[in-house]
CHARMM-style PDB file with segment names, atoms N, HN, CA, C and O in Angstrom:
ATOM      1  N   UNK     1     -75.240 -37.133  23.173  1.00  0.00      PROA
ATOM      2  CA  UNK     1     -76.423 -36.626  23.842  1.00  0.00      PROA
ATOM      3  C   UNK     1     -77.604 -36.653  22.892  1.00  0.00      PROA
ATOM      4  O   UNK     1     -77.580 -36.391  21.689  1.00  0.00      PROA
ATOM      5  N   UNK     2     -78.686 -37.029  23.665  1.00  0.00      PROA
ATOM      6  HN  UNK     2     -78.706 -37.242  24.642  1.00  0.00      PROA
ATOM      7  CA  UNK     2     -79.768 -37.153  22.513  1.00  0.00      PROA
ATOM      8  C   UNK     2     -80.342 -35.820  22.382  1.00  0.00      PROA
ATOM      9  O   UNK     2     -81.096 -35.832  21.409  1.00  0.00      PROA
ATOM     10  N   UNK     3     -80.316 -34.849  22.858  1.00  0.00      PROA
ATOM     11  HN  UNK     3     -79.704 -34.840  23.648  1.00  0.00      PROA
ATOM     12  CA  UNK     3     -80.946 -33.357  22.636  1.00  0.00      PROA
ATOM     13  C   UNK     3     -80.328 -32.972  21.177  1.00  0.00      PROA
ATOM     14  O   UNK     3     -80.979 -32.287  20.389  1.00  0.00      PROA
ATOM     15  N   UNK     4     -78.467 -33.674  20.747  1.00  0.00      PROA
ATOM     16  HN  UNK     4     -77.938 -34.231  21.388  1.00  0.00      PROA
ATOM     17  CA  UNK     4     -77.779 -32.834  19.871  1.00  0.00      PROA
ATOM     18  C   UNK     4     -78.540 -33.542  18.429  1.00  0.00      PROA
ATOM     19  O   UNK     4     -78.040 -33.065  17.410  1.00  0.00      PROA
ATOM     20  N   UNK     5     -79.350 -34.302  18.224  1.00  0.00      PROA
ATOM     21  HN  UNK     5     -79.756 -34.689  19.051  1.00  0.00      PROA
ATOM     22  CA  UNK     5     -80.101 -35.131  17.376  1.00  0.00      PROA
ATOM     23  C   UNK     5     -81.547 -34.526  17.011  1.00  0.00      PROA
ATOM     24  O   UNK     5     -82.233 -34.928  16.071  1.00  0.00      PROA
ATOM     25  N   UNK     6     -81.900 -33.498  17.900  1.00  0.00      PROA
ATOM     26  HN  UNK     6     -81.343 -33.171  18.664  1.00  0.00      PROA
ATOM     27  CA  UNK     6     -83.201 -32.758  17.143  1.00  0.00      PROA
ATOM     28  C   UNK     6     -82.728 -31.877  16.598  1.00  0.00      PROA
ATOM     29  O   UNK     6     -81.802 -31.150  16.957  1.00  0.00      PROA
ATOM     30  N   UNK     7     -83.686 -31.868  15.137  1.00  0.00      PROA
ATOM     31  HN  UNK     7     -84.438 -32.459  14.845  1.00  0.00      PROA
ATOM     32  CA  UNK     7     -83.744 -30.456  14.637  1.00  0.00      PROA
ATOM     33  C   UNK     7     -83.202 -29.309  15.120  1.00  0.00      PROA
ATOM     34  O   UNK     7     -83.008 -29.514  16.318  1.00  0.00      PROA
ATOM     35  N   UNK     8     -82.805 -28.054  14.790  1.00  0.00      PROA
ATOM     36  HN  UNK     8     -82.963 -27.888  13.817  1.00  0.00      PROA
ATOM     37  CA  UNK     8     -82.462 -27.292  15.408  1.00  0.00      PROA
ATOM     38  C   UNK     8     -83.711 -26.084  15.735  1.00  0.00      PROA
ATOM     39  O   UNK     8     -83.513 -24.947  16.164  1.00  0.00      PROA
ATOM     40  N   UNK     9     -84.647 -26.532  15.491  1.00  0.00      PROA
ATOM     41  HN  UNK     9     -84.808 -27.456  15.143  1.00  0.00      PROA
ATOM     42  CA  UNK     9     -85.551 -25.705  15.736  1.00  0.00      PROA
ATOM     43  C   UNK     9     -86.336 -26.219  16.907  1.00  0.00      PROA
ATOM     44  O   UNK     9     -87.055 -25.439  17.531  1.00  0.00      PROA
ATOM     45  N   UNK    10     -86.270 -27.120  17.149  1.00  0.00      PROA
ATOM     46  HN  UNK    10     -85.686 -27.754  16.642  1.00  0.00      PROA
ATOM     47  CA  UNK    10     -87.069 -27.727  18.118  1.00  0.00      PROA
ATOM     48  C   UNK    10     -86.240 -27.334  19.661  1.00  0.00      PROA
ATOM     49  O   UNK    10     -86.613 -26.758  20.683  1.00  0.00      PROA
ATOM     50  N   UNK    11     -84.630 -28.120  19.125  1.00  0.00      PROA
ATOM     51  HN  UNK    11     -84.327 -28.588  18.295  1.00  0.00      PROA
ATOM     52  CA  UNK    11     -83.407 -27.852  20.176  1.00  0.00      PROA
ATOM     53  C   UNK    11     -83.146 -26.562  20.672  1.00  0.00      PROA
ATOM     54  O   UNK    11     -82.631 -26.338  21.768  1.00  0.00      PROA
ATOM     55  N   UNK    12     -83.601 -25.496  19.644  1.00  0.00      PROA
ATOM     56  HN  UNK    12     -84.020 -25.678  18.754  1.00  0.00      PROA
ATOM     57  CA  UNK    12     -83.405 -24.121  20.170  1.00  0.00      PROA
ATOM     58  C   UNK    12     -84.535 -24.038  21.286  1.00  0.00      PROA
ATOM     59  O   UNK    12     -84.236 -24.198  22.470  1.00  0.00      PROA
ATOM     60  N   UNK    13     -86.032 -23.748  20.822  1.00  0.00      PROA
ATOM     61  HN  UNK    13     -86.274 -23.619  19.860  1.00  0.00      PROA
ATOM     62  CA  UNK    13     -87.063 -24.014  22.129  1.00  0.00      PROA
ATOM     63  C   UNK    13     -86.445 -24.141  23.073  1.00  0.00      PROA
ATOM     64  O   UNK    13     -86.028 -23.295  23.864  1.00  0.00      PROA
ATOM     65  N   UNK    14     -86.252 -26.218  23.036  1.00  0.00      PROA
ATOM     66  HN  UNK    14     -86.592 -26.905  22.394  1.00  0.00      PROA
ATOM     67  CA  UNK    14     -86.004 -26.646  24.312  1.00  0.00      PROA
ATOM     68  C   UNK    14     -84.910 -26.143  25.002  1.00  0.00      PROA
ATOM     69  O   UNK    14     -84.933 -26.431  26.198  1.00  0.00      PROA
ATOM     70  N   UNK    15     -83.654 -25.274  24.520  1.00  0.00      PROA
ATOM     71  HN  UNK    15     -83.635 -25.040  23.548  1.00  0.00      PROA
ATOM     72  CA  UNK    15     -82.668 -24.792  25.730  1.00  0.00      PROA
ATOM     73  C   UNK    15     -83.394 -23.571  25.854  1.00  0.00      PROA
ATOM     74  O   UNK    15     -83.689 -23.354  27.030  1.00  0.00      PROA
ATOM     75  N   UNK    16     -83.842 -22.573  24.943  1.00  0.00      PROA
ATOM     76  HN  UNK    16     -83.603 -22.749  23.988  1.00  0.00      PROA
ATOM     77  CA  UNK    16     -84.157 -21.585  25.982  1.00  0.00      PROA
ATOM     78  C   UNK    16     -85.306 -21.906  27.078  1.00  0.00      PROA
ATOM     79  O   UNK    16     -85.298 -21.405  28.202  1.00  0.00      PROA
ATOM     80  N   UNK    17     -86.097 -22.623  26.705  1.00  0.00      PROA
ATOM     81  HN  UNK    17     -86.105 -23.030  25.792  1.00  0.00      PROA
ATOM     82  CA  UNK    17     -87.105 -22.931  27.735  1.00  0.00      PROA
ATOM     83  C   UNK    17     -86.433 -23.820  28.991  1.00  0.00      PROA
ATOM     84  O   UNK    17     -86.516 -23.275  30.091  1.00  0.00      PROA
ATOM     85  N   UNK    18     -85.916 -24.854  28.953  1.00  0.00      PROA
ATOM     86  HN  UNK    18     -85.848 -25.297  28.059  1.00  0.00      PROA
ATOM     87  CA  UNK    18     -85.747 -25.911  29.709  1.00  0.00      PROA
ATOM     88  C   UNK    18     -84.027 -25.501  31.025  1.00  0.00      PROA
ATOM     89  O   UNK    18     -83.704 -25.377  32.206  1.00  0.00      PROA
ATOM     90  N   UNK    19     -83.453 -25.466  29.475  1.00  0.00      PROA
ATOM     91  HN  UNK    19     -83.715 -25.567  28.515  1.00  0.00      PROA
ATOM     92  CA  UNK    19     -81.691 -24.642  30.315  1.00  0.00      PROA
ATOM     93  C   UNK    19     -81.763 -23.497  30.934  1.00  0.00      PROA
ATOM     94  O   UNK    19     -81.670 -23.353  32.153  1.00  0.00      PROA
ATOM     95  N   UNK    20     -82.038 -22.087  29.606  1.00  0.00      PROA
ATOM     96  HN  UNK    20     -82.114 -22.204  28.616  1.00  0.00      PROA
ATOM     97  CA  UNK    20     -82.560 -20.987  30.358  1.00  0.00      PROA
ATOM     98  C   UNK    20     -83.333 -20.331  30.784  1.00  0.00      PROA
ATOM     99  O   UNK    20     -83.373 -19.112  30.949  1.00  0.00      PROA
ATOM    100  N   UNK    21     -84.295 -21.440  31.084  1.00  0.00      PROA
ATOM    101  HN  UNK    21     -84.263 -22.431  30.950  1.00  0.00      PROA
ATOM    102  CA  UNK    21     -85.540 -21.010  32.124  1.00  0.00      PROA
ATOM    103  C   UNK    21     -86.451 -19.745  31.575  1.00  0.00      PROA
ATOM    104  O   UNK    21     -87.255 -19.065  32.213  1.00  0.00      PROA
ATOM    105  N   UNK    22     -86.029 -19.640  30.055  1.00  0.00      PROA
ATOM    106  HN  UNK    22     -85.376 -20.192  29.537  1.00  0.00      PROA
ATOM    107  CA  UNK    22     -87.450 -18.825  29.776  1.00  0.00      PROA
ATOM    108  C   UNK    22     -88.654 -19.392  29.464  1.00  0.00      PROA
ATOM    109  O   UNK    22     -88.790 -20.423  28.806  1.00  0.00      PROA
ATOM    110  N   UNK    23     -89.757 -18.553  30.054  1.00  0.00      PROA
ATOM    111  HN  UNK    23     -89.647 -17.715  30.589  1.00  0.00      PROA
ATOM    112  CA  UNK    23     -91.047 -18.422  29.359  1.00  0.00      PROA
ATOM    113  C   UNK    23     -91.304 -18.612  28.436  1.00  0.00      PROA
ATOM    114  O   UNK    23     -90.751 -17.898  27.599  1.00  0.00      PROA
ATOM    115  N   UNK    24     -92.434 -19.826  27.843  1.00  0.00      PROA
ATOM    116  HN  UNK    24     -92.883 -20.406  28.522  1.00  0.00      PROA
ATOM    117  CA  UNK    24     -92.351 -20.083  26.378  1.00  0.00      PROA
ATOM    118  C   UNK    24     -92.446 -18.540  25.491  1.00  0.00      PROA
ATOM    119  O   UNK    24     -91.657 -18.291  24.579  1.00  0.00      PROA
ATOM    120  N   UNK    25     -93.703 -17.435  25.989  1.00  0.00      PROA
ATOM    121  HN  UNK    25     -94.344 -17.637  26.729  1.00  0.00      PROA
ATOM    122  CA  UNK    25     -93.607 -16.422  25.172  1.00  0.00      PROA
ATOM    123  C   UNK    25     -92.589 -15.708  25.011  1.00  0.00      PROA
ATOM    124  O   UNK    25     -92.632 -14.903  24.081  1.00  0.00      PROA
ATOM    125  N   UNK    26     -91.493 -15.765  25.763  1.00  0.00      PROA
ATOM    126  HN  UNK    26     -91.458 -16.419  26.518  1.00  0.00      PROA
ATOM    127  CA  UNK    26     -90.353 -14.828  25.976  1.00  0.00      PROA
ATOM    128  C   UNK    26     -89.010 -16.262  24.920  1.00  0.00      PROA
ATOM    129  O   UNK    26     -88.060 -16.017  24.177  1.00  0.00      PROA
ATOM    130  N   UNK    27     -89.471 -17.323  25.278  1.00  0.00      PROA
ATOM    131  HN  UNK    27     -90.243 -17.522  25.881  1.00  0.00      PROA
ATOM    132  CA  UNK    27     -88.553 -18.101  24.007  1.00  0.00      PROA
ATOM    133  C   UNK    27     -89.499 -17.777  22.567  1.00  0.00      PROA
ATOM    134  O   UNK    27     -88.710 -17.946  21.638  1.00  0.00      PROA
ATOM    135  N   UNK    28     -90.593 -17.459  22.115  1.00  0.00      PROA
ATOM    136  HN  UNK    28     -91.234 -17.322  22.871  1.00  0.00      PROA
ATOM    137  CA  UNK    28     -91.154 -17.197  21.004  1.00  0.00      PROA
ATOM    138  C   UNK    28     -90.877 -15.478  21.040  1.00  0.00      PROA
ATOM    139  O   UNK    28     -91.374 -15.016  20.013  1.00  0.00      PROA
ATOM    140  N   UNK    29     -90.579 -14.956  21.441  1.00  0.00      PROA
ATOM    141  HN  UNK    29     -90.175 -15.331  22.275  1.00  0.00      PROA
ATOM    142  CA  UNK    29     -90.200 -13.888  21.502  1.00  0.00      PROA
ATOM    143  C   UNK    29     -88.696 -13.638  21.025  1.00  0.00      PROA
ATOM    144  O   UNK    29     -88.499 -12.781  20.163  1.00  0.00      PROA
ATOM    145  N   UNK    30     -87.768 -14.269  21.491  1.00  0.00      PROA
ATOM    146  HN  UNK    30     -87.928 -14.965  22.191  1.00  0.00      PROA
ATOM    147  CA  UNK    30     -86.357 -14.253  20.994  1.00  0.00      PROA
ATOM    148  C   UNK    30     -86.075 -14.975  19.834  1.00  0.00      PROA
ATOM    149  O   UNK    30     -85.052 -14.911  19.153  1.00  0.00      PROA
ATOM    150  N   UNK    31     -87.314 -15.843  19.622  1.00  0.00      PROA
ATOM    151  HN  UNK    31     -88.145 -15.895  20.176  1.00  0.00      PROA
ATOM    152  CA  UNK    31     -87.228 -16.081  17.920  1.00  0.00      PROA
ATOM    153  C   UNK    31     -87.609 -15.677  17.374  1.00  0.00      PROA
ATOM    154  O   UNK    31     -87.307 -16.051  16.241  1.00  0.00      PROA
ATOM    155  N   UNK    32     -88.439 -14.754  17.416  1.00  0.00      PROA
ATOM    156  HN  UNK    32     -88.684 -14.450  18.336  1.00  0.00      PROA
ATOM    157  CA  UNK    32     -89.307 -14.046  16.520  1.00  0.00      PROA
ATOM    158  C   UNK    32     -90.135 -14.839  15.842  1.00  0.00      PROA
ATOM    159  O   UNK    32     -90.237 -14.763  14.617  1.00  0.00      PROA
ATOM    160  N   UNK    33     -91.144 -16.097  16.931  1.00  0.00      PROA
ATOM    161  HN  UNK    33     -91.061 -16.159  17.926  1.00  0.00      PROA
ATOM    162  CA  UNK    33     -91.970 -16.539  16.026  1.00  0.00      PROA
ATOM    163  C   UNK    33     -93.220 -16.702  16.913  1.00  0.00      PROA
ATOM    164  O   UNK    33     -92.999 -16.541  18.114  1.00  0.00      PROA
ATOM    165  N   UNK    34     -94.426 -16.975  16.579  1.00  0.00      PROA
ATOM    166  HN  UNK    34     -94.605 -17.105  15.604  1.00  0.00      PROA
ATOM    167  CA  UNK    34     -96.034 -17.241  17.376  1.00  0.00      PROA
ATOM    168  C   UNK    34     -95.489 -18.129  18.420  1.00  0.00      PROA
ATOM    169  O   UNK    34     -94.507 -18.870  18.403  1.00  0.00      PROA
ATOM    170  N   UNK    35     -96.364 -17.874  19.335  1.00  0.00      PROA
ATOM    171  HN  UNK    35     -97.162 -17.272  19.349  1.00  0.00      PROA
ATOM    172  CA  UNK    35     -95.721 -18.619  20.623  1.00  0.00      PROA
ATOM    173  C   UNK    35     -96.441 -20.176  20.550  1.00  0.00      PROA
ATOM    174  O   UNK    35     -96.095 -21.029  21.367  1.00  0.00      PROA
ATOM    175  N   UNK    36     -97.354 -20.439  19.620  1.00  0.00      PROA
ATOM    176  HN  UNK    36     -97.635 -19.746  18.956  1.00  0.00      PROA
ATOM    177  CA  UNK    36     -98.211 -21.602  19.179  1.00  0.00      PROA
ATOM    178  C   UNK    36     -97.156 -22.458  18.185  1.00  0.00      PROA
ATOM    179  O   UNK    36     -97.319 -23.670  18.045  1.00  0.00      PROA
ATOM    180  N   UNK    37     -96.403 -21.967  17.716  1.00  0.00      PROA
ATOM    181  HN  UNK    37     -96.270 -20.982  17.830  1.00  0.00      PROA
ATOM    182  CA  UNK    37     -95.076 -22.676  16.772  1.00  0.00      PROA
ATOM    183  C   UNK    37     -94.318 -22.611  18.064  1.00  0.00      PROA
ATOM    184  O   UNK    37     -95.004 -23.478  18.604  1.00  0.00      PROA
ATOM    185  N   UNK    38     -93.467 -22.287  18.984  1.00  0.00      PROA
ATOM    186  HN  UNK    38     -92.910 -21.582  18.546  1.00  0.00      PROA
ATOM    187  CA  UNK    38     -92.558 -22.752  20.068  1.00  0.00      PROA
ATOM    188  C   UNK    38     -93.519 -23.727  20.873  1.00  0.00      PROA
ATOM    189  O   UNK    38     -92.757 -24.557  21.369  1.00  0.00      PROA
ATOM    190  N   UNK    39     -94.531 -23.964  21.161  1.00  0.00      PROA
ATOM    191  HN  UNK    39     -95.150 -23.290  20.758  1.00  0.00      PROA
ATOM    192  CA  UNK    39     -95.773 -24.915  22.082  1.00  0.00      PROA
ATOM    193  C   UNK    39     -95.342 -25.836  20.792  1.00  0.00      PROA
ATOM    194  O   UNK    39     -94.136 -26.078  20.820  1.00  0.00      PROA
ATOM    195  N   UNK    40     -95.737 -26.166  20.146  1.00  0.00      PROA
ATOM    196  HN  UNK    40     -96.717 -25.970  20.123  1.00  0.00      PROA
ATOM    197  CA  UNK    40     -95.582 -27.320  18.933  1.00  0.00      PROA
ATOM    198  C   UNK    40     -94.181 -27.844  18.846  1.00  0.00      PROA
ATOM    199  O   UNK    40     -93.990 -29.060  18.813  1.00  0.00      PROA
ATOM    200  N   UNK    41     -93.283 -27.064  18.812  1.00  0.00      PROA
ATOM    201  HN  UNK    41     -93.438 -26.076  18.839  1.00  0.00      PROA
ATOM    202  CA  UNK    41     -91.707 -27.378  18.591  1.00  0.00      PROA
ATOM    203  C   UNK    41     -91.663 -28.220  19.869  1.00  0.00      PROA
ATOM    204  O   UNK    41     -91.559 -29.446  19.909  1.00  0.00      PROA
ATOM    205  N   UNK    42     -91.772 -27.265  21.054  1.00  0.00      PROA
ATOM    206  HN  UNK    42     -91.857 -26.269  21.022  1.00  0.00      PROA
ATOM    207  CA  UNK    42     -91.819 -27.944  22.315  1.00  0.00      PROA
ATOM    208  C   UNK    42     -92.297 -29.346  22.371  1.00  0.00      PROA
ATOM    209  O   UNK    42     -91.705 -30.301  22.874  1.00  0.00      PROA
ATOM    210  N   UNK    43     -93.313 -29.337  21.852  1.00  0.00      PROA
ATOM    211  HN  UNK    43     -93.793 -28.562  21.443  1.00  0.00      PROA
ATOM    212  CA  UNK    43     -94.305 -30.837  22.272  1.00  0.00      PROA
ATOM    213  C   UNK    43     -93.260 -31.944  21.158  1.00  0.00      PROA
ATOM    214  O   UNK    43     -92.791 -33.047  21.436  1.00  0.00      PROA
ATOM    215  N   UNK    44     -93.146 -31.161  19.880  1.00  0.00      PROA
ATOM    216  HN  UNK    44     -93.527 -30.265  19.655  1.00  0.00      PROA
ATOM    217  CA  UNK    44     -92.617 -32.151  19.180  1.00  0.00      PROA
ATOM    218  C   UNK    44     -91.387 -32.772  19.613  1.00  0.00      PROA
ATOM    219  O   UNK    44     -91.272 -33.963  19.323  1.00  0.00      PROA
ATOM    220  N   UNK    45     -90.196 -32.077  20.411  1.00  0.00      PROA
ATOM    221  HN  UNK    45     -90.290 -31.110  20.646  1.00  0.00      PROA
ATOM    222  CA  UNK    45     -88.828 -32.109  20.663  1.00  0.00      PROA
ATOM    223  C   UNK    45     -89.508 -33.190  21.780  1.00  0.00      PROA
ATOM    224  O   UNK    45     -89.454 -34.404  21.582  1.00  0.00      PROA
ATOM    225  N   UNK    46     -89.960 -32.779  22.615  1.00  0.00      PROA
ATOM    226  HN  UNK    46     -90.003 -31.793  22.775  1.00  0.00      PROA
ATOM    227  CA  UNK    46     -90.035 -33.443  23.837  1.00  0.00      PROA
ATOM    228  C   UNK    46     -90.310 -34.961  23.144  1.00  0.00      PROA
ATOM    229  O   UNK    46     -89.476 -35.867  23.175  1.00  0.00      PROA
ATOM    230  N   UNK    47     -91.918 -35.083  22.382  1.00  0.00      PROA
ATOM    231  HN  UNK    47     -92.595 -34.348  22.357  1.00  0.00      PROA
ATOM    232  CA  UNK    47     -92.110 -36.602  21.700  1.00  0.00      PROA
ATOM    233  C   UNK    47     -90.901 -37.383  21.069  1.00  0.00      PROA
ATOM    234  O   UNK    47     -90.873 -38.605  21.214  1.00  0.00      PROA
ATOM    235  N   UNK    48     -89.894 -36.740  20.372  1.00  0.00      PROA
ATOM    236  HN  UNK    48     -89.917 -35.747  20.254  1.00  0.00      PROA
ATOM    237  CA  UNK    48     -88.876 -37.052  19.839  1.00  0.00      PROA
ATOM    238  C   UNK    48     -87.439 -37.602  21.071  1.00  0.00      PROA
ATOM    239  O   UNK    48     -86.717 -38.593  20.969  1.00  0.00      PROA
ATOM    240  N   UNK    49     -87.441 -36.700  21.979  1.00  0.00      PROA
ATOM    241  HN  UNK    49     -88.028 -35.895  22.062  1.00  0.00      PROA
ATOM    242  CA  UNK    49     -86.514 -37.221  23.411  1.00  0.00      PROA
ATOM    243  C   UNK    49     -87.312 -38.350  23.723  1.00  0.00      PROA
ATOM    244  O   UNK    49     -86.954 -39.395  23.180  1.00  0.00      PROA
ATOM    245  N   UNK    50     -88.375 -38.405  24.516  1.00  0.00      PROA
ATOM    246  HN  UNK    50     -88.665 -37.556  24.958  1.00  0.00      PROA
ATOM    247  CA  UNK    50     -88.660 -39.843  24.718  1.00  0.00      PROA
ATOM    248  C   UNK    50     -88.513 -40.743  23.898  1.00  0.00      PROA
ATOM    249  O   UNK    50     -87.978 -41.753  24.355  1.00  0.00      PROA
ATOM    250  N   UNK    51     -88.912 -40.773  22.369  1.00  0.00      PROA
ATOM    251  HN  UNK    51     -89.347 -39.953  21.997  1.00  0.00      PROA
ATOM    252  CA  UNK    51     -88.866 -41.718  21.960  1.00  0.00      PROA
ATOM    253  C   UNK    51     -87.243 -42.640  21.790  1.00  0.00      PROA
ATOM    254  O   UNK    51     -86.891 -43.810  21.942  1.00  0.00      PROA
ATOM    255  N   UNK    52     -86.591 -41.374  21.403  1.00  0.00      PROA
ATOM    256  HN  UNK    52     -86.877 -40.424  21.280  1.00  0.00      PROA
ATOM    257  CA  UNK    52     -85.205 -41.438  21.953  1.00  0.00      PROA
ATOM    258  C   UNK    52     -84.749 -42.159  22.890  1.00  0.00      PROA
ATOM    259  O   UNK    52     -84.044 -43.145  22.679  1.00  0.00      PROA
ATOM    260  N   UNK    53     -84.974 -41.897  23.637  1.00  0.00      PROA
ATOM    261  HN  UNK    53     -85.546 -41.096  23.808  1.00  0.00      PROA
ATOM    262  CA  UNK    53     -84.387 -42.104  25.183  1.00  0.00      PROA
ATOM    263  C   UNK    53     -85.380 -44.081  25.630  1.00  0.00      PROA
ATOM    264  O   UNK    53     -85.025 -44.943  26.435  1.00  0.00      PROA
ATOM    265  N   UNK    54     -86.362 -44.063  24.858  1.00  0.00      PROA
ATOM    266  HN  UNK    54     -86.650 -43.363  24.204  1.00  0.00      PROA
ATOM    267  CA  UNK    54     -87.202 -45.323  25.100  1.00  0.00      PROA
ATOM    268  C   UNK    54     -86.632 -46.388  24.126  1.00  0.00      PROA
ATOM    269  O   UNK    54     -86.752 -47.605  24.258  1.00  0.00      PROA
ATOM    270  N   UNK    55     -86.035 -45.778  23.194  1.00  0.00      PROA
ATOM    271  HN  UNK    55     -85.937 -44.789  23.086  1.00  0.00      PROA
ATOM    272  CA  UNK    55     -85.139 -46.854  22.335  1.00  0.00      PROA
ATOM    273  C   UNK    55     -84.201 -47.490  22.985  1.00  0.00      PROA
ATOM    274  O   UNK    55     -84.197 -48.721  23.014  1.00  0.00      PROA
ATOM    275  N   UNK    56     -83.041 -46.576  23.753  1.00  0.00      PROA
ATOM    276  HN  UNK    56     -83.044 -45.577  23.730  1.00  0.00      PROA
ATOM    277  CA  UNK    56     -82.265 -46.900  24.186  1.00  0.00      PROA
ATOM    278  C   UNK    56     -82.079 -47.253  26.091  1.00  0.00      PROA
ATOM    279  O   UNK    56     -81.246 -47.387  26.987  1.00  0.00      PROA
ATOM    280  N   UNK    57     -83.336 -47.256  25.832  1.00  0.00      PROA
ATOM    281  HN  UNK    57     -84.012 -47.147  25.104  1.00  0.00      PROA
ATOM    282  CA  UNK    57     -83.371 -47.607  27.478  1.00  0.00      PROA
ATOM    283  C   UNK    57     -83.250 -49.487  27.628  1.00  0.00      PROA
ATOM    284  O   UNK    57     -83.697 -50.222  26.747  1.00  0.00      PROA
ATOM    285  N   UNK    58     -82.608 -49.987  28.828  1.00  0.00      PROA
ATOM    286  HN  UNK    58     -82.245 -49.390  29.544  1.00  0.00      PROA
ATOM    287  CA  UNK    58     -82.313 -51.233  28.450  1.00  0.00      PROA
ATOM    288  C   UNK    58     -83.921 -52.378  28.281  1.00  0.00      PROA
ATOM    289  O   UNK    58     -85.048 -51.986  28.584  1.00  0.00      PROA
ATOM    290  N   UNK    59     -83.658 -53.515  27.841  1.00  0.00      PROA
ATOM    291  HN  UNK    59     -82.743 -53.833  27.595  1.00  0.00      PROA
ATOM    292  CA  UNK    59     -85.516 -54.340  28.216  1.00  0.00      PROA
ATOM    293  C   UNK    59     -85.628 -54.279  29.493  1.00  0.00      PROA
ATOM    294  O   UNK    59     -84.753 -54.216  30.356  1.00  0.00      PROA
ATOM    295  N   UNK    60     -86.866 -54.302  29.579  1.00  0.00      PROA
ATOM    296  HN  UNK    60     -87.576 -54.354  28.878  1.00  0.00      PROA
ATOM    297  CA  UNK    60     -87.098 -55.430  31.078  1.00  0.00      PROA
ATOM    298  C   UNK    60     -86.907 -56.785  31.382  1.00  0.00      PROA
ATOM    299  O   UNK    60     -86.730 -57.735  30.620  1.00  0.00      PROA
ATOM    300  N   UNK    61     -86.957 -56.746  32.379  1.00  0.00      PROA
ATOM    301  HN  UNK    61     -87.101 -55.974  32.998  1.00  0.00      PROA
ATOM    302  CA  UNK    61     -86.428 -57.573  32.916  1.00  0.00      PROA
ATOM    303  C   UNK    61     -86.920 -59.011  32.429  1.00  0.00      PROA
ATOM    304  O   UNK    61     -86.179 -59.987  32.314  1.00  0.00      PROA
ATOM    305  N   UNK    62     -88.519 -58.981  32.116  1.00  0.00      PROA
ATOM    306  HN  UNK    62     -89.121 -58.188  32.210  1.00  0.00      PROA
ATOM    307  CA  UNK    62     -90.119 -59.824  31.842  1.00  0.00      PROA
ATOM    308  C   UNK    62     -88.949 -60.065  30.633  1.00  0.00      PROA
ATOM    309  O   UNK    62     -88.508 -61.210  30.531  1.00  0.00      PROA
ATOM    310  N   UNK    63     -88.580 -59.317  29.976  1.00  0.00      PROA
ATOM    311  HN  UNK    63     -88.938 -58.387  30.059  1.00  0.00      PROA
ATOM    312  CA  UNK    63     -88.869 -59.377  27.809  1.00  0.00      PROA
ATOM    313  C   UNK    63     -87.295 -60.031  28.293  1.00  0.00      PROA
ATOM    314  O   UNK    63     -87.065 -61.012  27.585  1.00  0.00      PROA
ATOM    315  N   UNK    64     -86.341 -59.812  29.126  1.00  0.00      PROA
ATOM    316  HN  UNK    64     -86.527 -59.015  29.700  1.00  0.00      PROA
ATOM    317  CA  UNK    64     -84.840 -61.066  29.002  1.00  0.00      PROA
ATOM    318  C   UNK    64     -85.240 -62.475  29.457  1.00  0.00      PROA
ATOM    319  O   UNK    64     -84.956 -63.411  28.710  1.00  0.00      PROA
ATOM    320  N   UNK    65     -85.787 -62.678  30.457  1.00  0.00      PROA
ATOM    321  HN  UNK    65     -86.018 -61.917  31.063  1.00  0.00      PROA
ATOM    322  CA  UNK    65     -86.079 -63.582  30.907  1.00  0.00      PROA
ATOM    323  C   UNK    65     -87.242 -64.249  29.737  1.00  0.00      PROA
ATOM    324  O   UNK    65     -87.238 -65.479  29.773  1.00  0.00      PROA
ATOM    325  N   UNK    66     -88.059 -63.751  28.890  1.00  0.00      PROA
ATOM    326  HN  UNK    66     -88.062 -62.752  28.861  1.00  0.00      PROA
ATOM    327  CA  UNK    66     -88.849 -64.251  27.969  1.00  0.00      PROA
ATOM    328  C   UNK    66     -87.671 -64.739  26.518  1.00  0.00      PROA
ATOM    329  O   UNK    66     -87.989 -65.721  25.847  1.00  0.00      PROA
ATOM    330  N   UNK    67     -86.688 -64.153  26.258  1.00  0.00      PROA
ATOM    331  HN  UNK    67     -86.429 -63.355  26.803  1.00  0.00      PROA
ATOM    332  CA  UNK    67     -86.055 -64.345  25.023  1.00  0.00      PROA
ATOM    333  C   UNK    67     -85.244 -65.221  25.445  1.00  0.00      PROA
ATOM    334  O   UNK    67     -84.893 -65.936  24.507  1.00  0.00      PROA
ATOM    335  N   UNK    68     -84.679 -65.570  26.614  1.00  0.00      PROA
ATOM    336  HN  UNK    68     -84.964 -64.989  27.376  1.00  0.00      PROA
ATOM    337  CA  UNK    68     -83.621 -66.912  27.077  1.00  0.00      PROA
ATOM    338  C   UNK    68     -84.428 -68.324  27.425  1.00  0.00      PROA
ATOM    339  O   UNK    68     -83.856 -69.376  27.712  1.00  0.00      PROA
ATOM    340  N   UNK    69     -85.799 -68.152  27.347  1.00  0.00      PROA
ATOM    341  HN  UNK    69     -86.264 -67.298  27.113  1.00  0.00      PROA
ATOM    342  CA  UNK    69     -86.217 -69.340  27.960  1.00  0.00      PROA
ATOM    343  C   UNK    69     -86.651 -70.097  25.983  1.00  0.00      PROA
ATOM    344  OT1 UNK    69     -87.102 -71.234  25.843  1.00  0.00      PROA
TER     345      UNK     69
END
């Protein structure tokens, strides 16, 4: 799973926010940190899943058909 590949600071955020549906202030709250550091973790984890997930997504269709001809 690509979530088990972030940081663990970022990965924490994203399950309490995303899995258990808390409130970012109430996930900066159970960490005991500024809710402007969980917004950042957040943004960063998330930039890091896509990029993730855009690596391993297959080509298109354009870029196979361009490398066989």
């Amino acid at each position: 799973r690509v979530i088990s590949r972030l940081p663990i600071d970022q990965r924490t955020v994203m399950v309490l926010h995303f899995y258990l549906d808390l409130p970012l202030t109430d996930a900066a709250n159970v960490l005991d940190i500024p809710v402007g550091t969980a917004k950042s973790r957040l943004h960063r984890g998330l930039e890091a899943l896509r990029a993730a997930l855009a690596a391993e997504a297959p080509a298109p269709i354009s870029r196979i058909r361009e490398r066989s001809a």
